[in-house]
C-alpha positions in Angstrom: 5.1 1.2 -29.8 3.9 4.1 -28.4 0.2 3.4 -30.0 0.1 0.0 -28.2 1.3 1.3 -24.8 -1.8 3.9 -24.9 -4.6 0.4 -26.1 -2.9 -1.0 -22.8 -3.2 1.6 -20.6 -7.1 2.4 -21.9 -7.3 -1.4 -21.0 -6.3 -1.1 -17.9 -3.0 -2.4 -17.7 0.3 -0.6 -16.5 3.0 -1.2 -19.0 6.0 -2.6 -17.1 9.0 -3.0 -19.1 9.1 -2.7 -23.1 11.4 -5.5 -24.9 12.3 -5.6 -28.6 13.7 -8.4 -30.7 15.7 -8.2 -34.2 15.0 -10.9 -35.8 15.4 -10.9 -40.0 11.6 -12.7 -39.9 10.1 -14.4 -37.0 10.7 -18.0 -35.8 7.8 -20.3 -37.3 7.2 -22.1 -34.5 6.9 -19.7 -31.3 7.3 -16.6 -33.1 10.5 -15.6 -30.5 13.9 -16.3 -30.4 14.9 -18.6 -27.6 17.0 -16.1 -26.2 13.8 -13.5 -26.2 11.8 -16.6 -24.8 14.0 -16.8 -21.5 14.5 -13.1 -21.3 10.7 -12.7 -21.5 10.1 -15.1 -18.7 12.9 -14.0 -16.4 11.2 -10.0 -16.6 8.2 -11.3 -16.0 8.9 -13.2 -13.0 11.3 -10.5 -11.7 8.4 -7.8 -12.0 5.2 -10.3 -11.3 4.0 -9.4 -14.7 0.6 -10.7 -15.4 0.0 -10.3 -18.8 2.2 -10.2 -22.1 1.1 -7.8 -25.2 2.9 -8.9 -28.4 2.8 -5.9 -31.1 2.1 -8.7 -33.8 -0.7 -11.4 -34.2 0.5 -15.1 -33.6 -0.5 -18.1 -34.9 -2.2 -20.9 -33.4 0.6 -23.1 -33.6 3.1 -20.4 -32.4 0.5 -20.0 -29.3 0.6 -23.4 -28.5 4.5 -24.0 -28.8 5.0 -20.9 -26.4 2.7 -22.4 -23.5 4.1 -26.0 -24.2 7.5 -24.8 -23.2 6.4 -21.4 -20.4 4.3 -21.0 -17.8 2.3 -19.0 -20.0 -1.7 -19.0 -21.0 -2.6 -17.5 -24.4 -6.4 -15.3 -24.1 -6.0 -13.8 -27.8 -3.4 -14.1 -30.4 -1.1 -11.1 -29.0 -1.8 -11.2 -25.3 -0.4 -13.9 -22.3 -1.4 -14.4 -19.0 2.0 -14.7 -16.5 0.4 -15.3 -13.4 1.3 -18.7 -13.6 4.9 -17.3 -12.6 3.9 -15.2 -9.3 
């Protein structure tokens, strides 16, 4: 984790708030729990986060599930746009 905190900050983002999930394997459909999908949301309204960096590539049907459901905009397959939420 501490790898993709230094590619965000040499991307110019400040790393607000770190969140892990245990999961045995990912959910097929939007890669996070539902309980990780509402915790996710909540921090990033509560802390106006812009942007979402997953430590994992996505698939596009994960991508799409995740904005069907959240305020969310996919750019690349591990990165989400929040501003929708501020």
């Amino acid at each position: 984790m501490a790898e993709l905190k230094s590619l965000a900050s040499a991307n110019h983002m400040r790393v607000m708030d770190q969140l892990t999930q245990k999961l045995e394997r990912p959910n097929a459909a939007t890669y996070f729990g539902k309980g990780k999908i509402e915790e996710l949301t909540q921090v990033a309204a509560a802390r106006e986060v812009e942007t979402l960096v997953v430590n994992d590539e996505l698939t596009p049907s994960q991508l799409s599930n995740l904005e069907k459901g959240n305020p969310v905009t996919s750019h690349r397959p591990h990165r989400f746009d929040f501003r929708n939420l501020c």
